[in-house]
OpenMM code with the backbone's topology and positions (N, CA, C; nanometers):
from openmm import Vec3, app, unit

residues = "UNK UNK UNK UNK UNK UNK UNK UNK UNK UNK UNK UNK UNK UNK UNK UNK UNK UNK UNK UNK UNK UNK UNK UNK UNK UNK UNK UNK UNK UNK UNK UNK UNK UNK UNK UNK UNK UNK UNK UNK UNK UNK UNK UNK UNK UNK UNK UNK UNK UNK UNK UNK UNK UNK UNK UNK UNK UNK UNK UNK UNK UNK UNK UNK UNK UNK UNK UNK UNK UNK UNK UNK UNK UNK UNK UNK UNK UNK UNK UNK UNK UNK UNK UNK UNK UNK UNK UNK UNK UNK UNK UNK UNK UNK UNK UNK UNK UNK UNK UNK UNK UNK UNK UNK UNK UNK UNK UNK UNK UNK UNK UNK UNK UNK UNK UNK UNK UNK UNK UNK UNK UNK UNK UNK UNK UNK UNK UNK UNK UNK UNK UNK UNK UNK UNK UNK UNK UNK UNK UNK UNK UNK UNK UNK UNK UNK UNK UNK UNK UNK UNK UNK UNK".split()
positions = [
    Vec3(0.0839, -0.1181, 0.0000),
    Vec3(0.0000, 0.0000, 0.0000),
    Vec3(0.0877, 0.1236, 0.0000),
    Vec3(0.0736, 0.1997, -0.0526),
    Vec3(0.1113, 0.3708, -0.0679),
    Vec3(0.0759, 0.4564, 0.0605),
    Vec3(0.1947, 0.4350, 0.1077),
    Vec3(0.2114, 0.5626, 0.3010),
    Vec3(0.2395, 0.7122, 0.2211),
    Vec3(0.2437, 0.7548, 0.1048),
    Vec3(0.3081, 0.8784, 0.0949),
    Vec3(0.1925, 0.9915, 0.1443),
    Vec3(0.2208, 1.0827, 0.1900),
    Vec3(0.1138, 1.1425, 0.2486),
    Vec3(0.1434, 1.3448, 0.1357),
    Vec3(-0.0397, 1.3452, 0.0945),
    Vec3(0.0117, 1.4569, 0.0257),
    Vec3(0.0295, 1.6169, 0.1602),
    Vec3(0.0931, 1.7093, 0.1182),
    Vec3(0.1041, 1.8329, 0.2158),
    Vec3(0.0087, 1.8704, 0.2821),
    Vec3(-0.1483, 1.8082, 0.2688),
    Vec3(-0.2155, 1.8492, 0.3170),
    Vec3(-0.2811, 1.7478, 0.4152),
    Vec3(-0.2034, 1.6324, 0.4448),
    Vec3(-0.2254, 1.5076, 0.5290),
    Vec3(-0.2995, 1.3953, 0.4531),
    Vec3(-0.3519, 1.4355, 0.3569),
    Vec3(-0.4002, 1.3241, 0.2871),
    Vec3(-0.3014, 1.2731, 0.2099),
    Vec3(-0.3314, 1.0769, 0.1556),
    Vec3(-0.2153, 1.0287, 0.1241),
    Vec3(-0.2664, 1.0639, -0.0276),
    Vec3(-0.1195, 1.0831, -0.0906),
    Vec3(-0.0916, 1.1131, -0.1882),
    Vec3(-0.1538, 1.0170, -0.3321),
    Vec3(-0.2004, 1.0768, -0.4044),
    Vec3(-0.2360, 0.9789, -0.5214),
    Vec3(-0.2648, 1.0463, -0.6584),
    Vec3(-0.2492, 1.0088, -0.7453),
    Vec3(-0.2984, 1.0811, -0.8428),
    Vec3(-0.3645, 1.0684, -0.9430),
    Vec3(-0.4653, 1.0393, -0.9958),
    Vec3(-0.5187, 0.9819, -1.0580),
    Vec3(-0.5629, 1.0944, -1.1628),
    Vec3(-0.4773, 1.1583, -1.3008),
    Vec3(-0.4711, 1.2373, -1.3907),
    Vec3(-0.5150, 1.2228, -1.5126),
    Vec3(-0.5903, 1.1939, -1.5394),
    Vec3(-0.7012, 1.1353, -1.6440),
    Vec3(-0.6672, 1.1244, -1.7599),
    Vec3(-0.7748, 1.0381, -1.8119),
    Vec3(-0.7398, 1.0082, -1.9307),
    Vec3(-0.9308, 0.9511, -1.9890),
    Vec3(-0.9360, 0.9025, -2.1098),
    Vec3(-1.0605, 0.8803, -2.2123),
    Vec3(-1.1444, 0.9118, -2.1950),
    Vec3(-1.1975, 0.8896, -2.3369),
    Vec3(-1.3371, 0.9378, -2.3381),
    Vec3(-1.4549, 0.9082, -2.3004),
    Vec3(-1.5119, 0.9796, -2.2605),
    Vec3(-1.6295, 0.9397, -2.1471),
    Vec3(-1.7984, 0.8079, -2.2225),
    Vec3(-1.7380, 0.7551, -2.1721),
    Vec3(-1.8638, 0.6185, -2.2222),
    Vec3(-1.7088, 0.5530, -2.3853),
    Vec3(-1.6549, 0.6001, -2.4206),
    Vec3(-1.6138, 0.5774, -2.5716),
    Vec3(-1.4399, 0.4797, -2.5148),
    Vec3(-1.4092, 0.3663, -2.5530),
    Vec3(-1.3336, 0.3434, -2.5441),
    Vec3(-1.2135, 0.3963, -2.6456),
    Vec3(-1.1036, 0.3950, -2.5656),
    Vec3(-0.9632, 0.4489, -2.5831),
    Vec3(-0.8969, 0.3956, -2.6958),
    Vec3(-0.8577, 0.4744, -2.8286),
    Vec3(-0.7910, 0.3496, -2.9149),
    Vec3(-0.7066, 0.2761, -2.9018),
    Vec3(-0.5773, 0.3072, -2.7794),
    Vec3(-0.4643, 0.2692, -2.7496),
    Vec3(-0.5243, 0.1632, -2.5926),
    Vec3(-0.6454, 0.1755, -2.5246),
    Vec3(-0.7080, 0.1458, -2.4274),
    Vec3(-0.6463, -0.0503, -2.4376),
    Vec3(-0.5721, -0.0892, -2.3719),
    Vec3(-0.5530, -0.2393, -2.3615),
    Vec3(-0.6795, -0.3427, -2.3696),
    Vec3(-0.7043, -0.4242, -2.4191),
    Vec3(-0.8096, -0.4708, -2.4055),
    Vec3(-0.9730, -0.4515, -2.4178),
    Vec3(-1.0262, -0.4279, -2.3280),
    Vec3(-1.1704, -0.4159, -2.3311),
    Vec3(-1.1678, -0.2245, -2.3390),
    Vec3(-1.3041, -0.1968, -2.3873),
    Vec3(-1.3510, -0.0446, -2.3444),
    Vec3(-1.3646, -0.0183, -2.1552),
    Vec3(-1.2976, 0.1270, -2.1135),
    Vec3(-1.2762, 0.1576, -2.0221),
    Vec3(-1.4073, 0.1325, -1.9384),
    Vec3(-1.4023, 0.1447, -1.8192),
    Vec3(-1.5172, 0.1233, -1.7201),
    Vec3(-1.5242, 0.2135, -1.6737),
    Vec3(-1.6431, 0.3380, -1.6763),
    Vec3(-1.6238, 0.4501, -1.6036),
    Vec3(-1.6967, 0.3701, -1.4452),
    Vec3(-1.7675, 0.2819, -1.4326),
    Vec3(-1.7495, 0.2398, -1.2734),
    Vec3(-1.6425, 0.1832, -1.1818),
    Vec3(-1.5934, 0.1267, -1.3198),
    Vec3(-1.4814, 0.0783, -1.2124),
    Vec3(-1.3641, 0.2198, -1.1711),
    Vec3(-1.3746, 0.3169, -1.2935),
    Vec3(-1.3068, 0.4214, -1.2534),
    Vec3(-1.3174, 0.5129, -1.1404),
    Vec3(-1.4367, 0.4802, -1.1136),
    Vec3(-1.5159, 0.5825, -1.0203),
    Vec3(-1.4504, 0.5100, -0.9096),
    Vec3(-1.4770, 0.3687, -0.8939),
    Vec3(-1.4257, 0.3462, -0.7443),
    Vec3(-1.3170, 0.3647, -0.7075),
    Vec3(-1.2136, 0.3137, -0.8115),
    Vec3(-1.0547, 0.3449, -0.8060),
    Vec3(-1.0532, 0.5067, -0.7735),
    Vec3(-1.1095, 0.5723, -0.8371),
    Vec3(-1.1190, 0.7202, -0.8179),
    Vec3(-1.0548, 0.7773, -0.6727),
    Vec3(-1.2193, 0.6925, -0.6229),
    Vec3(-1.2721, 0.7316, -0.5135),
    Vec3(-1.1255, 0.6269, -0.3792),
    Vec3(-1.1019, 0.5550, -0.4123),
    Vec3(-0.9944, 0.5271, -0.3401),
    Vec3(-0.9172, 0.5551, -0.2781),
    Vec3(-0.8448, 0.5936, -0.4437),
    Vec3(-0.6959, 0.6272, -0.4488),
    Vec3(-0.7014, 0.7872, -0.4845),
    Vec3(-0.7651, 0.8395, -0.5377),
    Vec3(-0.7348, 0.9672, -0.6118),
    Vec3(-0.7862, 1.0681, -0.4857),
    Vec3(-0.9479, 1.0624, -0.4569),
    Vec3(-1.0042, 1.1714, -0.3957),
    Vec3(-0.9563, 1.2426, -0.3021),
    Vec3(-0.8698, 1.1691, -0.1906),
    Vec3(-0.8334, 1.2340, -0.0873),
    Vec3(-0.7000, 1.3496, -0.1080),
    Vec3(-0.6861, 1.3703, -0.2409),
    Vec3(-0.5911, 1.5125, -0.3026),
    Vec3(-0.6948, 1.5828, -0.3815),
    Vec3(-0.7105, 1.5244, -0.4946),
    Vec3(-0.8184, 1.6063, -0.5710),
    Vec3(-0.9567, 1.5972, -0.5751),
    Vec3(-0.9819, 1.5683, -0.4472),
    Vec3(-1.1162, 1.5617, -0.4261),
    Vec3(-1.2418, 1.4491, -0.4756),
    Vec3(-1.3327, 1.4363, -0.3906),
    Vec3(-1.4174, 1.3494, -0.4210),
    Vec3(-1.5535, 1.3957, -0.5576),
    Vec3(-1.5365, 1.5301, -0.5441),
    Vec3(-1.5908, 1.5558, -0.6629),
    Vec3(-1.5317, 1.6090, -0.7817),
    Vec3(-1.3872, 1.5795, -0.7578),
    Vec3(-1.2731, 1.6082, -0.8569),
    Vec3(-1.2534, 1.7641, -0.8406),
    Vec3(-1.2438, 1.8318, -0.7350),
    Vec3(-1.2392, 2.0111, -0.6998),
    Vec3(-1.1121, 2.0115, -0.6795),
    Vec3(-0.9992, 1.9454, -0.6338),
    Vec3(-0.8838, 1.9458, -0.6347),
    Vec3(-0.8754, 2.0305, -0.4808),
    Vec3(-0.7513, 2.0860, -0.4283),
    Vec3(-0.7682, 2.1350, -0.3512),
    Vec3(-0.7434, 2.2789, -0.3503),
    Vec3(-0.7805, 2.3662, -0.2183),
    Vec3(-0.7814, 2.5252, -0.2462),
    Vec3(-0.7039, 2.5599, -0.2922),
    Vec3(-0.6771, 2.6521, -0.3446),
    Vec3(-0.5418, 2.7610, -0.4204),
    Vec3(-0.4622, 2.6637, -0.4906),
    Vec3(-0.5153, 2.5615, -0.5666),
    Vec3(-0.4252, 2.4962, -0.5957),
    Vec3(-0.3156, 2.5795, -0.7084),
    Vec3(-0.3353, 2.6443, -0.7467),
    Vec3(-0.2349, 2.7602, -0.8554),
    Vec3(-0.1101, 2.8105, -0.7520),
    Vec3(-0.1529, 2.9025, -0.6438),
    Vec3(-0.0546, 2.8972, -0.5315),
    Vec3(0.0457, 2.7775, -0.4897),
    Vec3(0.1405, 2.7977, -0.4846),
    Vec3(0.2863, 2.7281, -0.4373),
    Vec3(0.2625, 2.7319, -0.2546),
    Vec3(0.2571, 2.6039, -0.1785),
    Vec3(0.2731, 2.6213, -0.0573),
    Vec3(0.4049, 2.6761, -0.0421),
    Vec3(0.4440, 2.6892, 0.1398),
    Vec3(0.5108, 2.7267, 0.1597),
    Vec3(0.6712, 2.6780, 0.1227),
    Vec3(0.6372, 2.4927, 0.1101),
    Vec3(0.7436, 2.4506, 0.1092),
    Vec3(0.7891, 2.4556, -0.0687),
    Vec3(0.7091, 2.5273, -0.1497),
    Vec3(0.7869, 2.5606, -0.3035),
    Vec3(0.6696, 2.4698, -0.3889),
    Vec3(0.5559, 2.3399, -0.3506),
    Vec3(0.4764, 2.3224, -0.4058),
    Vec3(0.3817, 2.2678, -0.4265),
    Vec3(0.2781, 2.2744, -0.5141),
    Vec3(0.1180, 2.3216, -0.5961),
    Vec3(0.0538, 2.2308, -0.5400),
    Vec3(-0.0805, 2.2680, -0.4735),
    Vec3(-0.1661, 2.1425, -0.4239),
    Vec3(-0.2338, 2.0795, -0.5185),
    Vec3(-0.2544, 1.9690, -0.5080),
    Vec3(-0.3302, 1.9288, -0.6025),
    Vec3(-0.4560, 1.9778, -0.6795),
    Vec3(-0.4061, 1.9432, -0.7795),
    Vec3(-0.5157, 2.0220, -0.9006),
    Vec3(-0.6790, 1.9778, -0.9196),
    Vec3(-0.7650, 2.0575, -0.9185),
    Vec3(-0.8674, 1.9539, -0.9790),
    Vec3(-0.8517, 1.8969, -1.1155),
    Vec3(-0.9573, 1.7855, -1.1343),
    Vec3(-1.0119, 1.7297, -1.2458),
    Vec3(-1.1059, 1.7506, -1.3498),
    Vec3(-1.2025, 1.8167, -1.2443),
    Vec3(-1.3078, 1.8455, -1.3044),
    Vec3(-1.3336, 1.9863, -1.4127),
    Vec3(-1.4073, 2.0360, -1.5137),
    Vec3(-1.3576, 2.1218, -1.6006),
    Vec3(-1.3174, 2.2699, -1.5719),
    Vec3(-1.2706, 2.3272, -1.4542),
    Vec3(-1.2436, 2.4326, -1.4195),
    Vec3(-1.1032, 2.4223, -1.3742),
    Vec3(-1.0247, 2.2534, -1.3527),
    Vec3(-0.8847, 2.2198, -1.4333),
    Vec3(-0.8181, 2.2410, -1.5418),
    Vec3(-0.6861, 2.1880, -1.5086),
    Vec3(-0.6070, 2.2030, -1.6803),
    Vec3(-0.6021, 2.0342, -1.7274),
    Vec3(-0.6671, 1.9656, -1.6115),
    Vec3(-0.6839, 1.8519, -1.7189),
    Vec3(-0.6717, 1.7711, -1.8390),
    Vec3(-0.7677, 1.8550, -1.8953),
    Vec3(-0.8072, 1.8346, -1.9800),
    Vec3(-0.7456, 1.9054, -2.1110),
    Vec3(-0.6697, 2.0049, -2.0538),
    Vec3(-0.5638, 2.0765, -2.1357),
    Vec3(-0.4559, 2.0007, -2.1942),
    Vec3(-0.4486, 1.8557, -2.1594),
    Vec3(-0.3627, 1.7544, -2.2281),
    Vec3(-0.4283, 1.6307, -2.2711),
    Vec3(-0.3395, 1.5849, -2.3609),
    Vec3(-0.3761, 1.4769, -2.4522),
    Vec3(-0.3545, 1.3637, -2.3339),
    Vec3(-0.4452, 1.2753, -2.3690),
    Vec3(-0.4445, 1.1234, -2.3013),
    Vec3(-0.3342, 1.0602, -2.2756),
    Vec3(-0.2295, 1.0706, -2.4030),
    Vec3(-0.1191, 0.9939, -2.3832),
    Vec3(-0.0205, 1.0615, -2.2586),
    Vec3(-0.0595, 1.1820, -2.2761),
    Vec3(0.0511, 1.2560, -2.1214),
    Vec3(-0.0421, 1.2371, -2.0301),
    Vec3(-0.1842, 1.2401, -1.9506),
    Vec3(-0.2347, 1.2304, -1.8741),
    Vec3(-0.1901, 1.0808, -1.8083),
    Vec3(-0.1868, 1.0045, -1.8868),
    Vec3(-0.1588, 0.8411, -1.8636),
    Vec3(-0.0104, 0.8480, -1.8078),
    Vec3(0.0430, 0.9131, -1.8972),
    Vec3(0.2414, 0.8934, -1.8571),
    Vec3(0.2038, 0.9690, -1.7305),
    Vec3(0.1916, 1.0876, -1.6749),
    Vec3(0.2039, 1.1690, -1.5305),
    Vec3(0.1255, 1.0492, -1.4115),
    Vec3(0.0366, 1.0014, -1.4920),
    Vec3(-0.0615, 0.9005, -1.3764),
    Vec3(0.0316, 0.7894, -1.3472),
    Vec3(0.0852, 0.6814, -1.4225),
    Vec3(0.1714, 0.5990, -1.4473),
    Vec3(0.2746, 0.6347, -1.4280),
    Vec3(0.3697, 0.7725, -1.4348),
    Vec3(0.5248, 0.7702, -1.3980),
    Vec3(0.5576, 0.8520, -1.2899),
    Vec3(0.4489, 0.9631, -1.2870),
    Vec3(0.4587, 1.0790, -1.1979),
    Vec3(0.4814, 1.2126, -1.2808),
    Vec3(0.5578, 1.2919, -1.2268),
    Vec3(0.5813, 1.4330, -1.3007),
    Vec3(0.6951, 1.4672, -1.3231),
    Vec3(0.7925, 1.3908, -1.3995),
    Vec3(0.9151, 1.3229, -1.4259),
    Vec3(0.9656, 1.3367, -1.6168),
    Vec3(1.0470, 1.4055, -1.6134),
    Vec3(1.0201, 1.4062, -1.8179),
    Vec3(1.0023, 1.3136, -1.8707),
    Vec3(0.9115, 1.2626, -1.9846),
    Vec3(0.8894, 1.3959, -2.0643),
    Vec3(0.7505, 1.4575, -1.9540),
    Vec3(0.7043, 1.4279, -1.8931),
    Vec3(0.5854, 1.4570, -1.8149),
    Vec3(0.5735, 1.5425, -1.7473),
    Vec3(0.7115, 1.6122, -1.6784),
    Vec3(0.7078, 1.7573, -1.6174),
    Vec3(0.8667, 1.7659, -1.6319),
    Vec3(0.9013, 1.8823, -1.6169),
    Vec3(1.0684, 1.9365, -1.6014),
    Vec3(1.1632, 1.8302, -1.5096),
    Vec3(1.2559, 1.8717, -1.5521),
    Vec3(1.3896, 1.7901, -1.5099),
    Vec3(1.3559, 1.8560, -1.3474),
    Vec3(1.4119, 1.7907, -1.2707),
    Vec3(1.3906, 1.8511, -1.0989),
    Vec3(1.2315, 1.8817, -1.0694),
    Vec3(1.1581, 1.8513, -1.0932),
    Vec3(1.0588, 1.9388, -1.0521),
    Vec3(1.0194, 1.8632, -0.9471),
    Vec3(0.9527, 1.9213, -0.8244),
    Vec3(0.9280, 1.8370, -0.7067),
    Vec3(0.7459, 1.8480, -0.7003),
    Vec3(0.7031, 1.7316, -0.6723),
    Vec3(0.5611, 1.7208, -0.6635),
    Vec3(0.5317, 1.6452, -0.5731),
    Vec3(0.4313, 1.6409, -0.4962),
    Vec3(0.3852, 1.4932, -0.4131),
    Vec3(0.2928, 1.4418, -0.4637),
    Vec3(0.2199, 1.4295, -0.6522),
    Vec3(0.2293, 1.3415, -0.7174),
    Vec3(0.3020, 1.2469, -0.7679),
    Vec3(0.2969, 1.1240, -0.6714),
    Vec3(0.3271, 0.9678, -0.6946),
    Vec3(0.3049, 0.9350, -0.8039),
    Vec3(0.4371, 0.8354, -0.8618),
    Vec3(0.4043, 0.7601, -0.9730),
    Vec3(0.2972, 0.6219, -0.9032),
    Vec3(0.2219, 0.6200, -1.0253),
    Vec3(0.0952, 0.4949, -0.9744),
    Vec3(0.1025, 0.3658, -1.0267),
    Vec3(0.2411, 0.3743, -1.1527),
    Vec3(0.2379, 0.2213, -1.2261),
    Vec3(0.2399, 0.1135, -1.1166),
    Vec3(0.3200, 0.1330, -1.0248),
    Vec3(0.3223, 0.0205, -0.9166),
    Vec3(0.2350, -0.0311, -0.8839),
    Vec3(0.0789, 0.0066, -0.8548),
    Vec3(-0.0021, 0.0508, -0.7482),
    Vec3(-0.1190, -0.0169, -0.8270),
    Vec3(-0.1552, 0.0672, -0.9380),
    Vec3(-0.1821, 0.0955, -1.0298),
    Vec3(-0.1855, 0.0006, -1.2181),
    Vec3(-0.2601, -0.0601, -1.2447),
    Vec3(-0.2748, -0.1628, -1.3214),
    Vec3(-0.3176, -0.0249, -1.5081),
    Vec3(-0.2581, -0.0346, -1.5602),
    Vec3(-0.2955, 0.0206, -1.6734),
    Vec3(-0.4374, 0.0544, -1.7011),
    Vec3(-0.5054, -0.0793, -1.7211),
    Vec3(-0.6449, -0.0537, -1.7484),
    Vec3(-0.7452, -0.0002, -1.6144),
    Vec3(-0.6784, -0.0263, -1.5146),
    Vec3(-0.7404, 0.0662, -1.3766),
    Vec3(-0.6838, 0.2549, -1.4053),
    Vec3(-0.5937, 0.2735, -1.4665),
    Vec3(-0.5817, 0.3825, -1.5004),
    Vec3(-0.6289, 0.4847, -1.6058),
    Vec3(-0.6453, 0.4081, -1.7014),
    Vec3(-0.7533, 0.4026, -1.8117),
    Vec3(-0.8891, 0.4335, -1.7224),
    Vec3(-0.9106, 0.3713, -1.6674),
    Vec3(-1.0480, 0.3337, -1.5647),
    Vec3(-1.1116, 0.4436, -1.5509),
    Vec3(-0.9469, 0.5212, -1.4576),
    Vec3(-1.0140, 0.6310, -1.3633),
    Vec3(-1.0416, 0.7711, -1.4887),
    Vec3(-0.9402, 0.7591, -1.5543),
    Vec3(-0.9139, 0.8744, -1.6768),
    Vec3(-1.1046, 0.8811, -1.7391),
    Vec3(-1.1261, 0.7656, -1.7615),
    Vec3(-1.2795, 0.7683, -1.8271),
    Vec3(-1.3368, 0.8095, -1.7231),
    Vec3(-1.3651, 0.7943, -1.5989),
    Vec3(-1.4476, 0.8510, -1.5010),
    Vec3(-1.4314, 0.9692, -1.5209),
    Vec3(-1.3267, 1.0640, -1.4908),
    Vec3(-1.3257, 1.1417, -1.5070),
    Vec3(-1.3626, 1.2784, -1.6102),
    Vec3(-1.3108, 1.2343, -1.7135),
    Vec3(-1.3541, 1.2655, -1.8443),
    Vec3(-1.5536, 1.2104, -1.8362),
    Vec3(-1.5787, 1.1697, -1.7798),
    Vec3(-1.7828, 1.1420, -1.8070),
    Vec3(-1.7899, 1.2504, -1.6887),
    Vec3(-1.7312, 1.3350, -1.6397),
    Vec3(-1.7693, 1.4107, -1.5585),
    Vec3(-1.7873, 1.5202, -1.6193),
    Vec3(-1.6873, 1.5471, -1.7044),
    Vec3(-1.6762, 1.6832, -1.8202),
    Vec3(-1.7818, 1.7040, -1.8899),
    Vec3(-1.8065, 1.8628, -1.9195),
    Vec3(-1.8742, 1.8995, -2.0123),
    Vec3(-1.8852, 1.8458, -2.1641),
    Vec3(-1.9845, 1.8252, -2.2053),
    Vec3(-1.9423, 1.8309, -2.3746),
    Vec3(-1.8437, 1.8526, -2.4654),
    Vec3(-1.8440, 2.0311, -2.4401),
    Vec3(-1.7753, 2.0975, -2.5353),
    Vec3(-1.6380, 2.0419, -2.4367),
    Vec3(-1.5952, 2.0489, -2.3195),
    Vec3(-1.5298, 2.0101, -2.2838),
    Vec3(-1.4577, 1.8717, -2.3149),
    Vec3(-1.4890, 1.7541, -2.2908),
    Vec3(-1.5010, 1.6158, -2.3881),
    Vec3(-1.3858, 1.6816, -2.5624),
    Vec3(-1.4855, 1.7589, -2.5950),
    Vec3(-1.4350, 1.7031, -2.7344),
    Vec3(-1.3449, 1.8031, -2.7634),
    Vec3(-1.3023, 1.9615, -2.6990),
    Vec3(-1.1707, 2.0174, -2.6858),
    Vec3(-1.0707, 1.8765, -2.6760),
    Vec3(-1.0966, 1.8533, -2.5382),
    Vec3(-1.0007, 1.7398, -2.5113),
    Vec3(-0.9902, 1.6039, -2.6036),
    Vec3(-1.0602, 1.5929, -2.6562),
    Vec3(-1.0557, 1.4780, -2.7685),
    Vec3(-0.9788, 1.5842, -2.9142),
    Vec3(-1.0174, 1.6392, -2.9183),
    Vec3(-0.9255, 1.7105, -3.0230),
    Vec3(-0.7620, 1.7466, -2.9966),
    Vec3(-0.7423, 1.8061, -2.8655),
    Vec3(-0.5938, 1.7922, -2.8243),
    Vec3(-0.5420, 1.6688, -2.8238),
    Vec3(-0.6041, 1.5614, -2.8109),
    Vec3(-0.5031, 1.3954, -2.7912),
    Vec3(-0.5173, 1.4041, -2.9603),
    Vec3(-0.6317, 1.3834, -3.0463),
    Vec3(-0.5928, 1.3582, -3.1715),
    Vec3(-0.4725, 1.4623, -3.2382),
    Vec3(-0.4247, 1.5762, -3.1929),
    Vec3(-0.3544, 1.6799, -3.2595),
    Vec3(-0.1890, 1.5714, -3.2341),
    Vec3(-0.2187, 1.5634, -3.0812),
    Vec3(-0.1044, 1.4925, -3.0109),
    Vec3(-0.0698, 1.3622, -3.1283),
    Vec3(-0.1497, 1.2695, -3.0982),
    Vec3(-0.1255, 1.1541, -3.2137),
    Vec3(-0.0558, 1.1537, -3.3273),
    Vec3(-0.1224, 1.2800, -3.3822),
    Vec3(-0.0988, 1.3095, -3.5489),
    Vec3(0.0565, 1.3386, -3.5201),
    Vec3(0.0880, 1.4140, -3.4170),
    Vec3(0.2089, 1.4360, -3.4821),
    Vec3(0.3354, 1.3802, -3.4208),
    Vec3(0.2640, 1.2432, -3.3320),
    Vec3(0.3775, 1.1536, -3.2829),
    Vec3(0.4019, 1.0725, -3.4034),
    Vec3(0.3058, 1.0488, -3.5180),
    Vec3(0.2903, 0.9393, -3.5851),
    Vec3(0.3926, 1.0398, -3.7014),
    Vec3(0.4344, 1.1491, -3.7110),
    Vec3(0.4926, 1.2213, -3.8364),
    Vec3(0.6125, 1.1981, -3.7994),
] * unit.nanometer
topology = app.Topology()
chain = topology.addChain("A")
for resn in residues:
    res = topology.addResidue(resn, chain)
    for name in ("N", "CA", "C"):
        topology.addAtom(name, app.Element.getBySymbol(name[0]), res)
């Protein structure tokens, strides 16, 4: 089990989303994602940083004292969704570690591959994403396809 505890006493987790809401993932392993099973994993592992209704925590833009960012929300008043699937998955799965965040950067977002089963990550990413708005949804479905296109060039 995961003792890391985030700055605000809750243990650390991160669960940084990924697919599309009800629509399975093209790269998705196996079966189409489960937004229930995401929800529970969610609710597990993720909520006690970014919240149980994905609100993330206060000021999260503000730098605590010790140099850093509380956890972010999920939900669409995040930057979430401001990235393509394939980086939401790498930060969930590796942490915030390049290519996924800067060289040094310090976070008490945990890498989750350990913890953390691919398609349980997938899981939570679809929960999340069925929480989003519409127009929201398909911004974000348009940034992962931009992403794709031009890993594949």
């Amino acid at each position: 089990m995961v003792s890391r505890k985030c700055r605000t006493g809750f243990s650390a987790v991160i669960c940084n989303a990924l697919c599309f809401a009800g629509i399975a993932l093209a790269d998705t392993p196996g079966e189409s994602p489960s937004i229930e099973r995401g929800e529970r994993v969610y609710q597990k592992f993720c909520a006690l940083c970014h919240g149980a209704n994905l609100e993330g925590q206060p000021n999260w833009r503000q730098r605590n004292d010790d140099g850093r960012l509380p956890a972010p929300p999920h939900d669409e008043s995040g930057h979430t969704w401001h990235h393509a699937d394939d980086v939401l998955f790498g930060i969930t799965k590796f942490g915030l570690v390049p290519p996924y965040g800067p060289p040094d950067y310090v976070s008490d977002m945990p890498a989750w591959g350990e913890v953390l089963s691919d398609v349980d990550i997938w899981n939570v990413l679809a929960y999340i994403k069925s929480r989003w708005p519409e127009h929201i949804r398909q911004h974000q479905t348009e940034i992962t396809a931009r992403s794709r296109r031009r890993g594949a060039e």
